[in-house]
C-alpha positions as CSV (number, residue, x, y, z in Angstrom):
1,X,38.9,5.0,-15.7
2,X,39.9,7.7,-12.2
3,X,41.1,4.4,-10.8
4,X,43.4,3.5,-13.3
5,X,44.6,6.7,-13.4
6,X,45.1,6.6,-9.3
7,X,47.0,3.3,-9.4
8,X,49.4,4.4,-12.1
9,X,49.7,7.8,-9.7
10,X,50.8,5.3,-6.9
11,X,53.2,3.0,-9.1
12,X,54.9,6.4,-10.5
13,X,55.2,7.1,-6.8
14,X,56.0,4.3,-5.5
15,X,59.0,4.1,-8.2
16,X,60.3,7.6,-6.7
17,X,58.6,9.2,-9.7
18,X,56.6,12.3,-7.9
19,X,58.3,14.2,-4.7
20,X,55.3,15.1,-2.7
21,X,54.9,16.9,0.3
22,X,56.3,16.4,3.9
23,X,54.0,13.0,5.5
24,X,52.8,15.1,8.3
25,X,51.3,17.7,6.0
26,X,49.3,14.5,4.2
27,X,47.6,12.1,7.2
28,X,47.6,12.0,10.8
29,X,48.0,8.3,12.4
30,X,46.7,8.2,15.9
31,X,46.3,5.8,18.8
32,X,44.5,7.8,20.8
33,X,41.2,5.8,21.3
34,X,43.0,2.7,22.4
35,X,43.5,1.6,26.1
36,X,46.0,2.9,28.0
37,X,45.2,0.8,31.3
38,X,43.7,-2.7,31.7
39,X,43.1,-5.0,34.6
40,X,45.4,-8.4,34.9
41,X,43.8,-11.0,32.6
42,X,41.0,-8.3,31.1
43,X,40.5,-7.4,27.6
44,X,41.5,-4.1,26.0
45,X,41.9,-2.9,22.9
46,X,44.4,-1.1,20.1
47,X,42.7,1.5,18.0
48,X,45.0,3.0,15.2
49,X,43.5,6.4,13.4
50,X,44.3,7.7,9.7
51,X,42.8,10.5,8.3
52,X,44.1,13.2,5.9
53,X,45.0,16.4,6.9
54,X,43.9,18.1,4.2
55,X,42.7,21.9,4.0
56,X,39.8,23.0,1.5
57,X,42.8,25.1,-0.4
58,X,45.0,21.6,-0.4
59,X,42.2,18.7,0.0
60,X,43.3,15.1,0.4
61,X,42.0,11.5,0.7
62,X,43.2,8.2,1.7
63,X,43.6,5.8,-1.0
64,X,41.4,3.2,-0.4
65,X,42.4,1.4,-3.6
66,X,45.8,0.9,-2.1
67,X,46.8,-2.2,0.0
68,X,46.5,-0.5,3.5
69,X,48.4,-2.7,6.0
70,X,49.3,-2.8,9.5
71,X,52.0,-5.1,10.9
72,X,52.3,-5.4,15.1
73,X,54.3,-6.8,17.5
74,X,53.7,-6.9,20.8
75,X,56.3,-8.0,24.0
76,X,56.3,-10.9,26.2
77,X,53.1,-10.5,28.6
78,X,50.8,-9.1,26.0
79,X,48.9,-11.0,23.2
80,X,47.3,-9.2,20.1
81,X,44.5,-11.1,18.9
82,X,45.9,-10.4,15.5
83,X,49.5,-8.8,14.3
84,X,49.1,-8.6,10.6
85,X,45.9,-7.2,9.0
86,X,45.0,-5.9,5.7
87,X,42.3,-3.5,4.3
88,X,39.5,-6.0,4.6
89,X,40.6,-6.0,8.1
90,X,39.4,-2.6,8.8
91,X,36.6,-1.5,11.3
92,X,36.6,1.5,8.5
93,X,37.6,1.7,5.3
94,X,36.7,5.2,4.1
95,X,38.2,7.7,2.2
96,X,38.1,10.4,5.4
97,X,39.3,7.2,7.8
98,X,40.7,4.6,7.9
99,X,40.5,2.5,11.5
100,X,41.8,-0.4,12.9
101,X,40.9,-2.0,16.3
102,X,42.6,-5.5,17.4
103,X,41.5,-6.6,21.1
104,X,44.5,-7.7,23.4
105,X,45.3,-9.3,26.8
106,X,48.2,-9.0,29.3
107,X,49.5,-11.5,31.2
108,X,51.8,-9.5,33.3
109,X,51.5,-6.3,35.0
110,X,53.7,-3.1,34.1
111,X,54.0,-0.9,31.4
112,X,54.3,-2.8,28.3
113,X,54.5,-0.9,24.4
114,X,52.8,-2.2,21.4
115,X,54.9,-1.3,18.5
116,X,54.0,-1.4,14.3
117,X,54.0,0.0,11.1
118,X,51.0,1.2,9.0
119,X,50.9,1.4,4.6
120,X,48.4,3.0,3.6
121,X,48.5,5.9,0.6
122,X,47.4,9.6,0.3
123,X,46.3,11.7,-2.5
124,X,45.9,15.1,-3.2
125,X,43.4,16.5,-5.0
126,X,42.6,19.5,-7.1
127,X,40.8,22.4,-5.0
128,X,39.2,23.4,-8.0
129,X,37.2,19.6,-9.4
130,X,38.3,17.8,-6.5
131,X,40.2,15.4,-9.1
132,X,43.2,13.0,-7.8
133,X,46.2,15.0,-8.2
134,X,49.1,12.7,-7.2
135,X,48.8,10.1,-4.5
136,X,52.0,9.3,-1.6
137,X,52.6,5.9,-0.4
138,X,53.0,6.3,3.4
139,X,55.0,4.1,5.9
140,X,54.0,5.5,9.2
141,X,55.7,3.5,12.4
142,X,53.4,3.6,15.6
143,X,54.1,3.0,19.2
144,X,51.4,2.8,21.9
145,X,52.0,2.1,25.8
146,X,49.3,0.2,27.7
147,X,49.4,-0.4,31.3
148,X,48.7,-3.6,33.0
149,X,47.5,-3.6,36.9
């Protein structure tokens, strides 16, 4: 029954229904344990991050319910072993975090930059019973910069 009730939260919001807080005050999306600097030829890998940002006076949890996608694209001289991935592509899947990791190689050396766009969904819940208050469709863009030698 609290899943029906989540997916028509996300359809009412989705339709422009609820105004909910700013995105940054709802999930952080972070590339931060990816590689920055790979040998010529050498595998490395993009890690992308969500996790609420929630406070125990204004909890929230990432929809896992939700189609959570990632799209990628890469430039000339690196190669994603994947650009598109869905929820079952996950490393994690959880309701605190939600990871992605896709191995890549480069084929030329210099500074190249990996570019995307996450969906994924938030929700806020009740301080008081931890129940689903509303849940926010996010479309987060992401940029990471990996060095080739």
């Amino acid at each position: 029954m609290a899943h029906v009730l989540v997916l028509g939260m996300l359809i009412a919001t989705a339709s422009g229904g609820l105004q909910g807080p700013a995105s940054a005050q709802l999930a952080r999306v972070e590339t931060a344990g990816s590689t920055a600097e790979v040998a010529l030829g050498k595998e490395g890998r993009l890690v992308v991050e969500i996790s609420p940002t929630g406070t125990p006076e204004a909890p929230t949890h990432l929809e896992t319910a939700f189609p959570t996608r990632l799209a990628l694209t890469a430039p000339a001289g690196v190669r994603l072993a994947r650009e598109k991935l869905a929820k079952a592509d996950a490393a994690r899947m959880e309701r605190q975090l939600i990871r992605f990791e896709v191995p890549l190689t480069a084929s030329s050396p210099g500074r190249h930059e990996i570019s995307g766009r996450v969906d994924f969904a938030v929700c806020v819940e009740d301080p008081k019973t931890n129940e689903t208050v509303a849940c926010y469709p996010q479309k987060r863009e992401i940029t990471h910069a990996v060095t080739v030698r």
